[in-house]
N, C-alpha and C positions, 0 to 999 in steps of 0.2 A: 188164528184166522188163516185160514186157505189162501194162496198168491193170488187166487182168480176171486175172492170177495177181496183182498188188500188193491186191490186194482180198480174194482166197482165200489170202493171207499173214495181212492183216490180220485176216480172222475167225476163222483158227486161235490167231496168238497171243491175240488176243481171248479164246479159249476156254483155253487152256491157263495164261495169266495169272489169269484167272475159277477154274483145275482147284486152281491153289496157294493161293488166298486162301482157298477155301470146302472142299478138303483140310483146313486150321486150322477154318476155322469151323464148318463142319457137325459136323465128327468133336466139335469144344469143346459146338456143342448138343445133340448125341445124349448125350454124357456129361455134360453141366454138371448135371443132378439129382442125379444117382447120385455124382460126384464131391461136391456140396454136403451131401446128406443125410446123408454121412463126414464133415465140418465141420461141422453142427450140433452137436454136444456140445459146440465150443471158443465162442469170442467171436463166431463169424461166424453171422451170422442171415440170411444172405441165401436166397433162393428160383429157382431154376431158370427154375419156370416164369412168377415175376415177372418176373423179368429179361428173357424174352421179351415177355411183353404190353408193358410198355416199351418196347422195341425195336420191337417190331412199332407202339404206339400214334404215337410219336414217327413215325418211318416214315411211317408214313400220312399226317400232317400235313405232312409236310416236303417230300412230292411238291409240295403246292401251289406250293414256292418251286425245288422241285429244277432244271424248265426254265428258270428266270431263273439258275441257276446253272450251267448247263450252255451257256448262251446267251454270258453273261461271259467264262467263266473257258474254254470248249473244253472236248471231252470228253476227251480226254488227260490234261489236269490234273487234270479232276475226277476220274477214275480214280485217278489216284494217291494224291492226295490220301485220299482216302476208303480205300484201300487201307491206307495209315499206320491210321488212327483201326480198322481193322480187328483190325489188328495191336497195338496195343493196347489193344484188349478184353482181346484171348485173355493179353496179358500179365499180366492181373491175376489171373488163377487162379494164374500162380504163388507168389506171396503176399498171397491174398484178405484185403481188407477190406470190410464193408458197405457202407460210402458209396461206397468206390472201384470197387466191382463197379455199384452202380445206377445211378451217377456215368457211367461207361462204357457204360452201356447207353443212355443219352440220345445219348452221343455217335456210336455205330455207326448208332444208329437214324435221325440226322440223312445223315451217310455213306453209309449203304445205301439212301437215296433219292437222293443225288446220282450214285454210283456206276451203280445198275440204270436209270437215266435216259439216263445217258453211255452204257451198253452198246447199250439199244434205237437209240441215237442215230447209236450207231458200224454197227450190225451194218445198219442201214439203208439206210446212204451209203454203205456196200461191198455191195449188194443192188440187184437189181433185180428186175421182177414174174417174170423165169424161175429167179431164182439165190434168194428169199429164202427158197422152202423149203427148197432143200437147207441153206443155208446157218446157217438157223434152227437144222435138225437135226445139224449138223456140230457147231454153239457146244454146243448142249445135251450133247450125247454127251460131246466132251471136260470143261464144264461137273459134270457128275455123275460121272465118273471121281473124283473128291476124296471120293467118298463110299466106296471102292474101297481107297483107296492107309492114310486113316487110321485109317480101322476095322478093316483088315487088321494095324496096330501092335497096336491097342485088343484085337483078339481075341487076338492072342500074347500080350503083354504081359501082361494081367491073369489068365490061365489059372488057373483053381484058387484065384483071389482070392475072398473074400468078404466082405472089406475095402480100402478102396484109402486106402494110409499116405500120408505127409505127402511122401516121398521116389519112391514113385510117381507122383504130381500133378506134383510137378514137373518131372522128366523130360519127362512127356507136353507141358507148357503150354510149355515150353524150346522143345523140337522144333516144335510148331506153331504159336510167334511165327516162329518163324526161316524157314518153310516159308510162309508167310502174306507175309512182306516177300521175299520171292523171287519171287511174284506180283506185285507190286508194281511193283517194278525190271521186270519183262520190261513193262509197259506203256509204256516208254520204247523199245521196238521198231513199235509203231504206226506205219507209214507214213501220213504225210498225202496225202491224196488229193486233185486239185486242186479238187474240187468238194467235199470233207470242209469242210464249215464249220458249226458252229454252227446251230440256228433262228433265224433275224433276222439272222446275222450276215453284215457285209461288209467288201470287201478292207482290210484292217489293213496291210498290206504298208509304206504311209508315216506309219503313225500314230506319234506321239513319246511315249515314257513322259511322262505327266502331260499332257499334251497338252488341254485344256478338250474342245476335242469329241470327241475320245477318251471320254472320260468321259461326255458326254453322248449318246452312241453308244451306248456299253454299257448305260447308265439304260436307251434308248429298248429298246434290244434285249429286256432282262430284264423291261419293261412291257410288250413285243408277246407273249413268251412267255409271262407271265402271264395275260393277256388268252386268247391263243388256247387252253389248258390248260382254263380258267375255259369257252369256247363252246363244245368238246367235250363239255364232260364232260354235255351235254345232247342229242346227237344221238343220232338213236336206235338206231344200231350200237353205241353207247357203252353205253349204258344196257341194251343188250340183253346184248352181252359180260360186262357186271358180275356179272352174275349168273353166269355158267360161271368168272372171276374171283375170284368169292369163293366157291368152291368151292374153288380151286385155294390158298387162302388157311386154308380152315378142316383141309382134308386134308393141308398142307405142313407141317402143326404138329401132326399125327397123327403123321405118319409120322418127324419130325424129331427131333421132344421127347418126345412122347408113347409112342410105341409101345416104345423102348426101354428108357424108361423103366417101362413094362409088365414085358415081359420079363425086367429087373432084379431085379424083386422079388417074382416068381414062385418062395418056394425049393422048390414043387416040382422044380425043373431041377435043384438041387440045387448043386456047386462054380463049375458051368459057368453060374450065372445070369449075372455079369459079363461074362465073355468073352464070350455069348451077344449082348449091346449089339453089340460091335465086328461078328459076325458078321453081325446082323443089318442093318446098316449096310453091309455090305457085297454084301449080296442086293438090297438098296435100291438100293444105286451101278448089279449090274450091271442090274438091271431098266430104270434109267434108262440108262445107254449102249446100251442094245440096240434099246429104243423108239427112243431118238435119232439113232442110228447105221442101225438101217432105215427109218425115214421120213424120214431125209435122204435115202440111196441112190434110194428109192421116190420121191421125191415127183417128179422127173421122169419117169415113169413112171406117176406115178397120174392115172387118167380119171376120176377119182368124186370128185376136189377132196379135203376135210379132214375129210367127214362122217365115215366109215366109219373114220378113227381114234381120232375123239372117241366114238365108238361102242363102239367095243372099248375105250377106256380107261375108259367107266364099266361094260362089264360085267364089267374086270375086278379093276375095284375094289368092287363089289355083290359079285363069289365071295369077294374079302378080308377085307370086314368080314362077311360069311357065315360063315367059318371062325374069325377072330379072335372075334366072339364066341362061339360054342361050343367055341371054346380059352382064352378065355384069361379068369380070374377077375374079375368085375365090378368090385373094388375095387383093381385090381390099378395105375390111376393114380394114386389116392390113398394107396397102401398106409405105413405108418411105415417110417423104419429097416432096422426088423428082418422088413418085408418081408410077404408074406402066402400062410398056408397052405391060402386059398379053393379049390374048384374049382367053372369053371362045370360043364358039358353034356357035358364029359370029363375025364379025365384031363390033364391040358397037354400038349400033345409038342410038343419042340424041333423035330422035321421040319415035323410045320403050322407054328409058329411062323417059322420061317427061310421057310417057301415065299411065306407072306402077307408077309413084307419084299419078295419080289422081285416080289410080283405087287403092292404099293402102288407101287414104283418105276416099275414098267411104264407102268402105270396114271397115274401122274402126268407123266409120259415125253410120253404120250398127249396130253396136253391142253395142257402147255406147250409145244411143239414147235409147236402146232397154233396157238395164240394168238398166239404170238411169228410167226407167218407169215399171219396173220388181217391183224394188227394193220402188218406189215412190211408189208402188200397195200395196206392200205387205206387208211392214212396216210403212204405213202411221203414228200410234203413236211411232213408236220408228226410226225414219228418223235417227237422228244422228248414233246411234251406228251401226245401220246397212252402212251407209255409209262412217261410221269407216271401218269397216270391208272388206267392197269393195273395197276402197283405202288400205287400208292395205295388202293384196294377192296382188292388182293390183301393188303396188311399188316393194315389196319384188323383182316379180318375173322380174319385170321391173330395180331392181338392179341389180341382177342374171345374166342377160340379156349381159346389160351394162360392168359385169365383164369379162365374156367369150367373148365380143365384141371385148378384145383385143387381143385374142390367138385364136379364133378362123375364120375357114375359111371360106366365102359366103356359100356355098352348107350346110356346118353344119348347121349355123343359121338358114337356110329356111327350112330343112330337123324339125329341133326342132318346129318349128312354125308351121310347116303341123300336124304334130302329135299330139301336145296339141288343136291345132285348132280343126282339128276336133272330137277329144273328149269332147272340151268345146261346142258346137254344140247341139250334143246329150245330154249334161247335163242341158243345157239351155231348151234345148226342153221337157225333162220332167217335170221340174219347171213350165214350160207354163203352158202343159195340166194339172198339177194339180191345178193351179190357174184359169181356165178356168170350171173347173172342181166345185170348191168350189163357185164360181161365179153364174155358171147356177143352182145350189144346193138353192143360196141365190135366186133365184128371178130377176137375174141383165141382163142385154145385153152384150153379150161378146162380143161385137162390141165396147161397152163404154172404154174397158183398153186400 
């Protein structure tokens, strides 16, 4: 096998390892409200979308260390690793306890910084400035397939439910630990590459377990990656990205946690609010493979660089939340239980509902495909820390998010998400042209990013 197909190996399994872990996980946080607000009347008190700001809070903090852990340990391991801790979360829904669900949510949220660390780390080292668009767009496509495969169970499954029993829960949480450590295991398909190493890291080849400067290797390694993490996060590509970052941070927990749980407890819809989740998750999925699967195809192909899809993915998230709020009930993220009989600006209807899933997926499609190949450009030697630093604003503000998800009303949420959207827009866009800029400077085809 050629270095250049052991590379477009590597980014497939990359992504299709990524399809099974977040198949469990995404499908577990599109339902985790709706599933828990069935378990408040017994002893469990736990919260949806607490459990997220957690996750998301911890997250964010834990970039700071993630590239010293990624420097250590390899990104293979840290993959796996973090893959376990993935797997159980999801286990604890099968028989939720309070401490044990929050408990787990510290620990994924530690995880899912090491993890989205390792990714940008890996998908970098198998990249180069003509392959990391495509390549960006190939991971993501198959990437959001998991949003496809579990909410297609979700929407059979619960049909005609308007209650979900103690004996449906589990079934569902069974299936997706088991589907979650199957991702897992294929991360032990990764071909090493002979230039695949670490940030900081060098030839290990003679090193002896316990070995003193072994140790003192890895100290220095995990200090330089500290270090360098720490001097980005002040240049001012960095600083400009954060802003289209944490957009993509406050809209991931729209569309993830929140919108379904919208949906949910709308009982205008009437049997079908339930299954409607699953559905609508899975408009989400394909909005997201389509965005990702044609701007990988495209991006060898594209003369106009990354603007013009950051373009279209906020105009068509502005038609999204255009429609979702004249569909769908102001209090309809805060609603109890027993759900709510509001209406905004219409009547609800499940076809807008379903179209605005597929056109938030698009839309988000849009912007990370584009970041993740901004960022794969521009920091090609220092991948980890910089994609430290992306996940880190992306969580924070995606905790943030998640916390005001429980007090605040539809129109706020969407009104906050129009605002930073399109300032993150414009901030994106001067990053472009200065990379476009420095490009034509070198000699390169700015058709190649």
């Amino acid at each position: 096998m050629s270095p250049e197909s052991k590379k477009l190996f590597n980014i497939i399994i990359l992504g299709v390892s990524f399809m099974f872990i977040f198949t469990a996980f995404q499908t577990c946080g599109n339902i985790a409200q709706t599933v828990i607000t069935n378990l408040n009347s017994t002893d469990f008190h736990g919260s949806g979308y607490t459990s997220m700001s957690i996750i998301y809070g911890v997250f964010s903090a834990s970039n700071l260390i993630s590239p010293s852990v990624v420097a250590v340990v390899g990104p293979q391991l840290s993959m796996v690793v973090s893959g376990i801790f993935y797997s159980l979360y999801i286990a604890v829904f099968i028989q939720p306890a309070t401490w044990t669900f929050y408990t787990a949510s510290v620990f994924i949220g530690i995880a899912a910084a090491v993890l989205w660390t390792a990714q940008g780390n890996c998908l970098t080292v198998n990249s180069d400035e003509n392959t990391i668009g495509r390549n960006s767009g190939v991971f993501w496509a198959l990437l959001q397939s998991s949003l496809f495969f579990g909410n297609l169970y979700i929407y059979f499954a619960w049909q005609g439910k308007t209650h979900i029993s103690e004996s449906d829960r589990r079934t569902v949480f069974i299936a997706l630990t088991v589907i979650s450590l199957v991702g897992t295991v294929l991360f032990f398909l990764i071909r090493k590459q002979e230039d695949t190493k670490a940030p900081g890291e060098e030839d290990s080849a003679n090193e002896i377990l316990g070995d003193s400067s072994s140790a003192e290797n890895k100290m220095t390694r995990a200090v330089a990656a500290f270090k360098k993490s720490i001097k980005l996060s002040f240049t001012k590509e960095i600083l400009l990205l954060s802003v289209t970052t944490a957009y993509t941070g406050l809209e991931l927990t729209f569309f993830s946690g929140v919108y379904g749980t919208c949906i949910g407890a709308v009982n205008r819809f009437g049997t079908e609010e339930k299954s409607l989740i699953g559905l609508s998750g899975i408009f989400i999925g394909v909005g997201e493979i389509l965005g990702g699967g044609i701007f990988g195809l495209l991006s060898k192909n594209n003369r106009f660089g990354r603007n013009p899809v950051v373009m279209l993915g906020i105009v068509v998230h502005f038609i999204a939340f255009y429609l979702i709020f004249f569909n769908m009930p102001n209090d309809a993220p805060i609603a109890p239980m027993e759900g709510t009989n509001d209406v905004a600006y219409m009547i609800p209807s499940k076809e807008v509902a379903i179209f605005c899933s597929f056109l938030l997926g698009l839309g988000d499609s849009c912007f990370n495909t584009q970041l993740l190949s901004i960022l794969g450009f521009l920091y090609s030697e220092d991948s980890a820390p910089a994609f430290a630093i992306f996940k880190f604003v992306q969580s924070i503000c995606a905790a943030v998010a998640y916390f005001y998800s429980n007090y605040f009303l539809l129109q706020w949420q969407l009104l906050i998400m129009v605002i930073v959207g399109f300032f993150g827009t414009i901030t994106f866009f001067a990053v472009e042209w200065e990379a476009a800029a420095a490009l034509v400077a070198r000699g390169s085809d700015y058709s190649s990013i």
